[in-house]
C-alpha positions as CSV (number, residue, x, y, z in Angstrom):
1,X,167.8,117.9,92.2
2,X,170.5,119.9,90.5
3,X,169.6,122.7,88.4
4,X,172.3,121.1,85.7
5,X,169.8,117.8,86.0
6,X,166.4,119.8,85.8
7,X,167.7,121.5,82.8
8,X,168.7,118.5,81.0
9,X,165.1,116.7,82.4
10,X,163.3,119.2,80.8
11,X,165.1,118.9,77.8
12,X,164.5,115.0,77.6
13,X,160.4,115.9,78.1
14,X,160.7,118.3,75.5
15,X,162.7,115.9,73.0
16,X,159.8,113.2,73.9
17,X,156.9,115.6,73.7
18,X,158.2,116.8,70.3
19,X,158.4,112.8,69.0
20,X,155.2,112.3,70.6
21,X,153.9,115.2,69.0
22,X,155.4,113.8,65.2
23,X,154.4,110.2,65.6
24,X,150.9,111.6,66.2
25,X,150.9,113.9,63.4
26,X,152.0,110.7,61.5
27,X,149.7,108.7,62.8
28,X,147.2,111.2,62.0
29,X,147.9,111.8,58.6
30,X,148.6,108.2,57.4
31,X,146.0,106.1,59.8
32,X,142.2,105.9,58.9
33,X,141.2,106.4,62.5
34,X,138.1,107.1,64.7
35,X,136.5,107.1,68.1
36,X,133.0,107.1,68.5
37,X,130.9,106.9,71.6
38,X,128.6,103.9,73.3
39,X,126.1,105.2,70.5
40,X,128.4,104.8,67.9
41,X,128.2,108.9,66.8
42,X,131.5,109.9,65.5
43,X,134.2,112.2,68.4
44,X,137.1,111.9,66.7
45,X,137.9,111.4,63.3
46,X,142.0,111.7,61.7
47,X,143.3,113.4,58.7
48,X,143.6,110.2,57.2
49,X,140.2,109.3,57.6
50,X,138.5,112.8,56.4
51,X,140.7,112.1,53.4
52,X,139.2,108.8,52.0
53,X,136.2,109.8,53.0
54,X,136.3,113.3,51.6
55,X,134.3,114.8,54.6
56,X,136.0,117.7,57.0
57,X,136.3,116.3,60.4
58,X,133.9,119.3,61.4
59,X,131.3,117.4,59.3
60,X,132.2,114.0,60.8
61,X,131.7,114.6,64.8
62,X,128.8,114.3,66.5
63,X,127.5,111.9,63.3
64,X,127.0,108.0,63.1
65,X,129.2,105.9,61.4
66,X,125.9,105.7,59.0
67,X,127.1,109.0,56.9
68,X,129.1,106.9,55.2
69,X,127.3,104.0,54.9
70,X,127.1,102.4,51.5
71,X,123.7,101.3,50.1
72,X,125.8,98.1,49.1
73,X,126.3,96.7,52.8
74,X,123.5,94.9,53.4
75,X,122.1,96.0,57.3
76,X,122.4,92.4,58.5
77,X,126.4,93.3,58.5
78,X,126.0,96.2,60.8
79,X,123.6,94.2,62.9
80,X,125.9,91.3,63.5
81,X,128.5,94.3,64.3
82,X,126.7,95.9,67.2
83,X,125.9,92.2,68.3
84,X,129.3,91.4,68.4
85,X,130.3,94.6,70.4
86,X,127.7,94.2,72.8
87,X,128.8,90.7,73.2
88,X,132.5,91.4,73.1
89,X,133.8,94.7,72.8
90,X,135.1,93.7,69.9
91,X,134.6,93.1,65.8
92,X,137.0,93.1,62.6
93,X,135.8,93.0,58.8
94,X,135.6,94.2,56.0
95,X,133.4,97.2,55.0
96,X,132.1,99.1,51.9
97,X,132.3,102.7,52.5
98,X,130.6,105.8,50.9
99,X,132.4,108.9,49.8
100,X,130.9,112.7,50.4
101,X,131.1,112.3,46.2
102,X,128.8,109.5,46.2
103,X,132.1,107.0,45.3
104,X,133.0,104.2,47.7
105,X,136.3,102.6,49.3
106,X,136.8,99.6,50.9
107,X,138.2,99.3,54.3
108,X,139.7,96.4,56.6
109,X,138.0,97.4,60.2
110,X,139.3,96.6,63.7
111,X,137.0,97.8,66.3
112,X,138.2,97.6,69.9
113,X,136.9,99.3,73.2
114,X,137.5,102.9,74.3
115,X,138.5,103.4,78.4
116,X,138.6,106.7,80.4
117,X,141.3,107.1,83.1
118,X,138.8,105.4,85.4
119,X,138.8,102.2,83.8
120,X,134.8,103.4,82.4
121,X,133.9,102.1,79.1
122,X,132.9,105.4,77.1
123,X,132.9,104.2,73.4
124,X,135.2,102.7,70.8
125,X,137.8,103.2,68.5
126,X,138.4,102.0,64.8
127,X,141.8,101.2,63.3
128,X,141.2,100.7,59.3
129,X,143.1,99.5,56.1
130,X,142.4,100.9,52.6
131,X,141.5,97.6,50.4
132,X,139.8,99.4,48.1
133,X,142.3,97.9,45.0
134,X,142.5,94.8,46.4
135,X,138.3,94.7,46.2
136,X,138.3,96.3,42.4
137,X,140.7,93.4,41.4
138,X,137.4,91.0,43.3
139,X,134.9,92.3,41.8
140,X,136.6,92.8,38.7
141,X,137.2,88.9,38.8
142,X,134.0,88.3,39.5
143,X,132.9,90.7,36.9
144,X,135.1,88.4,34.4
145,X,133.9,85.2,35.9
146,X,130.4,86.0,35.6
147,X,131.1,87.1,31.9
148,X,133.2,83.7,31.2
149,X,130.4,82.2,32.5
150,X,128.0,84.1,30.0
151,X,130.1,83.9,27.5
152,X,130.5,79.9,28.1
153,X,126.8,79.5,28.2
154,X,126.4,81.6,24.9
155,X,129.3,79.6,23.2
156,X,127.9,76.5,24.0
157,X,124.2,77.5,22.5
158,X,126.0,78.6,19.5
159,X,128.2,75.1,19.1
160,X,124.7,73.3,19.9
161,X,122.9,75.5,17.3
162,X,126.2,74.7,15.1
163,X,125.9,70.9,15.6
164,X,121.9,71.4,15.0
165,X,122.0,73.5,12.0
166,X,125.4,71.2,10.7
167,X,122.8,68.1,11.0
168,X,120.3,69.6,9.2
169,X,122.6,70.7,6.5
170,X,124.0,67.0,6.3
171,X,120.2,65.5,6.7
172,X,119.5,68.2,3.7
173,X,122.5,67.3,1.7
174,X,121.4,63.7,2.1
175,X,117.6,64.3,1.1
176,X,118.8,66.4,-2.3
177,X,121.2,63.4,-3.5
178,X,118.6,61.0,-2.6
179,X,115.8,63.2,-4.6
180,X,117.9,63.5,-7.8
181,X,118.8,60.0,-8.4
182,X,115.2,59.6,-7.6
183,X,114.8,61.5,-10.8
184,X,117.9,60.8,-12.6
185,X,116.1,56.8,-12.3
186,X,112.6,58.5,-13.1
187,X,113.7,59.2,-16.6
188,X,114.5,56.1,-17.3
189,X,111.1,54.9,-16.0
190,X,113.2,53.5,-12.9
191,X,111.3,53.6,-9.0
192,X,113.0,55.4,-6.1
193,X,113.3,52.0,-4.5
194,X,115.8,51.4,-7.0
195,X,118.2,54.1,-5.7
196,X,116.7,53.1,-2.2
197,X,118.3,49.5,-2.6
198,X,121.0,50.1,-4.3
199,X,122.2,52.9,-1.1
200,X,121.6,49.6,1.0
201,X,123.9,47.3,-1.1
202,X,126.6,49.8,-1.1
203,X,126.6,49.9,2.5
204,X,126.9,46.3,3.0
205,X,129.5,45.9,0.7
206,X,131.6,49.2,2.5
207,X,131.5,47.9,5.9
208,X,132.3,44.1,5.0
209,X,134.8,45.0,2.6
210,X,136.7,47.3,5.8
211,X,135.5,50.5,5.0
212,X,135.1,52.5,8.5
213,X,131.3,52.8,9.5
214,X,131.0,57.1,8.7
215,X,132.7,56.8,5.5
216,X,130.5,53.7,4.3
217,X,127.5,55.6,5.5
218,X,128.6,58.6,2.8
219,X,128.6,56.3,-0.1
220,X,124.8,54.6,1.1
221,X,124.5,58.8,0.8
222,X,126.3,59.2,-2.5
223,X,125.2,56.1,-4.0
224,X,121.7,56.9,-5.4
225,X,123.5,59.7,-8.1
226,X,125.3,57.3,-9.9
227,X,122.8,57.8,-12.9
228,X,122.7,61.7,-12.0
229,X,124.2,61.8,-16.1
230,X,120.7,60.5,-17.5
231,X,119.0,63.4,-16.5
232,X,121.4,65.0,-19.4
233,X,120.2,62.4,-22.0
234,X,118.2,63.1,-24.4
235,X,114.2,61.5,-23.9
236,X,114.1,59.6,-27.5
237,X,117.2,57.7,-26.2
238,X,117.2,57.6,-22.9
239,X,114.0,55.8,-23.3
240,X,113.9,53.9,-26.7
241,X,112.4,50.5,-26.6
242,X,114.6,48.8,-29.0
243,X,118.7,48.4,-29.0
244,X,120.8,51.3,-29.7
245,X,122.3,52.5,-33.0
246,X,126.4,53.4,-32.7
247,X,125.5,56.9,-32.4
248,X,122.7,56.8,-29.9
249,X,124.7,53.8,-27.6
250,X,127.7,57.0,-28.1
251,X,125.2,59.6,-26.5
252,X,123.8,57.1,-23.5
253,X,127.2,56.0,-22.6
254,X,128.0,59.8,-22.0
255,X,125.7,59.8,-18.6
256,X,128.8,59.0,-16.5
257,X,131.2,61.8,-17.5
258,X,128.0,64.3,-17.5
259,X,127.4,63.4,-14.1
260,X,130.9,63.9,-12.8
261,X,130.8,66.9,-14.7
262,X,127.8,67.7,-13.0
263,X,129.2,66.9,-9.4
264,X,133.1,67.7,-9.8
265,X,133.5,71.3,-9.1
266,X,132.0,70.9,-5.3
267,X,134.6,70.7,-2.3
268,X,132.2,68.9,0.0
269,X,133.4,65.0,0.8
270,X,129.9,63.6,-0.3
271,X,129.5,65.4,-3.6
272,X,133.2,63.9,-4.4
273,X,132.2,61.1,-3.6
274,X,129.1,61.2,-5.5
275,X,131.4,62.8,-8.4
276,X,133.3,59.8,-8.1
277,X,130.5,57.0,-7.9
278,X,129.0,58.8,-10.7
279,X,131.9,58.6,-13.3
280,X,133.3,55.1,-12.3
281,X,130.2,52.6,-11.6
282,X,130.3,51.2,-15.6
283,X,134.0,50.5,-15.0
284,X,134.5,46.8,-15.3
285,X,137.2,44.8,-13.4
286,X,138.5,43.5,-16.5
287,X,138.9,46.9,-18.4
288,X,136.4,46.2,-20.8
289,X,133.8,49.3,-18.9
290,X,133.4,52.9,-19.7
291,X,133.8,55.6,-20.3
292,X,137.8,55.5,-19.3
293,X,138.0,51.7,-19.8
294,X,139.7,51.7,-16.3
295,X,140.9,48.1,-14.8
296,X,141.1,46.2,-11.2
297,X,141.9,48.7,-8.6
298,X,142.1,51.3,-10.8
299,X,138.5,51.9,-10.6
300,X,138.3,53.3,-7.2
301,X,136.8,51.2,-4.7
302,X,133.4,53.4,-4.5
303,X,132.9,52.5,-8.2
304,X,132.9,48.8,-8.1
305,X,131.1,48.7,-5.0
306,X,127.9,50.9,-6.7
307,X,129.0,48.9,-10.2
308,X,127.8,45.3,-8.1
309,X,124.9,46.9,-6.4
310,X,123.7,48.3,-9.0
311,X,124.0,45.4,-11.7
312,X,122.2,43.0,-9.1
313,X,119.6,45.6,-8.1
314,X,118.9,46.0,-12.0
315,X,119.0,41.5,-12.1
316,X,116.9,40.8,-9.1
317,X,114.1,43.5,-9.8
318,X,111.2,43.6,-11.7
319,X,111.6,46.4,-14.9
320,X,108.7,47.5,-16.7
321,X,111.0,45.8,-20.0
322,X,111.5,42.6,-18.0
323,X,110.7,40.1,-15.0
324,X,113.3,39.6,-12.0
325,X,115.9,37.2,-12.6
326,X,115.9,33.8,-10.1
327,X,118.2,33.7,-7.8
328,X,119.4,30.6,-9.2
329,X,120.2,32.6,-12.0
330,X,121.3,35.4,-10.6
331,X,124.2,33.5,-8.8
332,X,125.2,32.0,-12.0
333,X,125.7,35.6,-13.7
334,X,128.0,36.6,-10.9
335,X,130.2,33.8,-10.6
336,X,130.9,34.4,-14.1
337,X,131.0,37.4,-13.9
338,X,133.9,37.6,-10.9
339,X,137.0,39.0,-11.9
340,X,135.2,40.1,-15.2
341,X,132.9,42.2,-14.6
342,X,133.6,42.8,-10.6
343,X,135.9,42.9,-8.2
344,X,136.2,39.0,-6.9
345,X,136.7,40.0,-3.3
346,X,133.7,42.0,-3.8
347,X,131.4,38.9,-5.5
348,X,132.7,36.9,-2.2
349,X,131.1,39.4,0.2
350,X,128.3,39.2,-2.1
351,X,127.7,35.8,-1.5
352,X,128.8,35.9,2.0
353,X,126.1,38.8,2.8
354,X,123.2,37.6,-0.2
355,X,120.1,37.3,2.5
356,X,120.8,40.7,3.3
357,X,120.8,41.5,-0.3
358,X,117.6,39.4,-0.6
359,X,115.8,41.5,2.6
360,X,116.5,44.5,1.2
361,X,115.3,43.9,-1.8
362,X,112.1,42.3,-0.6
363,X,111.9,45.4,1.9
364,X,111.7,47.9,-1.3
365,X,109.5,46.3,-3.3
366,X,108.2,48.7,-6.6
């Protein structure tokens, strides 16, 4: 060989060694790399894998991978790792790392077999990938899932509680009403039966006259404090055996306007409604009622409906100043009294629904 050709030889090795020499150093720096032996204790570790892990390689070799075990990784991982080496030669996964600092990092791992020049198995090497981010943004969503979950499980408690606590209010609502046209009627030396009956008539009457089944449920509710304005009126008249004078037929013809005024202010749809039934049920179809003298459909439809529950209620019971009217009787007064008095498409559901009427009352007897 030519010296010219040994020269430029040399200079070719050279040029290779030198690239050899920077993709190592590159590899070094930038590749979490290491070699261990058939025992699995550390003999080579690079830069880049002394620098996640925050040990100096001096403090690496000679080790087991175990330095840098995390508590985390439960040992049936590393058990199925040696298995699979010893089986073959081989293993990739994904492993939680410990940090000199006591910190972690997450790594992708591809183990492979290590050869000597003889073909000799002597140990194995490990090429890594820092997923440390990717397994923040995991646990982080499973952090966030586990707290949607919580949070789910605490919202629904508190809806539950909210529907429980709702009923109760509504069930508590109902029982106050229902208690003060008990006594609203007491004053008058009425029964609760008579509010009791009349909540049932008004119901009837609702749902056959097309009002939807919640809304005729609220005036059965509403119903018993159409007399709530008695409990206003004065003893001496609310009571009086004999007829009224002008001035004291003035004063018990107040009770409807003193129990809307009583009712009025409140927001709630029952108390409105009671507000309502309150100041309308002495309306009369024909305009001839009080205390607004109010005619046909005027009077709102929760008025007539208590007005004809009530009248019949007051007709078909026994008072302590008179007997229950016949029935025979009874049906007379309320065919005169249609489109009078009542509503006529009210009298005809009357009539169309009387043994209901007739159970009822027979159910609440005083």
């Amino acid at each position: 060989m030519k010296k010219d050709e040994t020269k430029e030889l040399l200079a070719q090795i050279q040029t290779i060694k030198y690239e050899l020499e920077v993709l190592v150093k590159a590899f070094d720096t930038n590749v979490i790399f290491s070699k261990t032996d058939l025992d699995g204790k550390i003999t080579h570790a690079s830069k880049a894998f002394c620098k996640i892990s925050g040990y100096e390689a001096s403090e690496l070799l000679g080790q087991p991978h175990s330095i840098i075990r995390h508590p985390d990784m439960p040992s049936e991982v590393f058990k199925e790792l040696w298995d699979s080496l010893h089986k073959t030669l081989h293993w990739s996964g994904e492993v939680k790392n410990k940090k000199k600092d006591g910190s972690f990092y997450w790594v992708s791992s591809k183990i492979e077999p290590d050869y000597n020049s003889h073909g000799e198995h002597i140990g194995y090497h490990a090429v890594r990938e820092d997923i440390t981010s990717k397994k923040e943004v995991e646990e982080l969503s499973k952090e966030l899932e586990k707290w949607n979950t919580h949070l789910e499980a605490q919202m629904t408690q508190r809806i539950r509680e909210i529907i429980i606590l709702n009923k109760d209010i509504k069930e508590t609502q109902k029982e106050v009403l229902f208690t003060m046209g008990t006594i609203a009627e007491s004053r008058s030396k009425e029964t609760g039966n008579h509010v009791r009956r009349v909540a049932h008539y008004t119901k009837i009457l609702a749902l056959s006259s097309g009002i939807p089944e919640e809304e005729a449920e609220m005036l059965k509710q509403a119903s018993p404090m159409h007399d709530i304005g008695k409990v206003a009126i004065p003893d001496a008249v609310l009571n009086k055996p004999s007829g009224f004078n002008e001035d004291e037929r003035k004063i018990m013809d107040s009770h409807p306007k003193l129990g809307f005024d009583m009712l009025k202010h409140s927001e709630r749809e029952l108390l409105k409604m009671a507000a309502t039934v309150a100041y309308e049920h002495h309306e009369k179809w024909d305009g001839s009622g009080y205390p607004n003298a109010l005619k046909g459909e005027e009077i709102h439809i929760y008025g007539r409906i208590t007005a004809l529950a009530d009248v019949f209620d007051a007709l078909a019971s026994d008072r302590v100043y008179k007997k229950a009217w016949d029935l025979e009787h009874i049906i007379t007064f309320f065919k005169e009294e249609r489109g009078k008095h009542f509503d006529p498409q009210l009298v005809d559901i009357f009539f169309e629904n009387l043994d209901e009427f007739l159970a009822i009352r027979d159910r609440f007897v005083d």
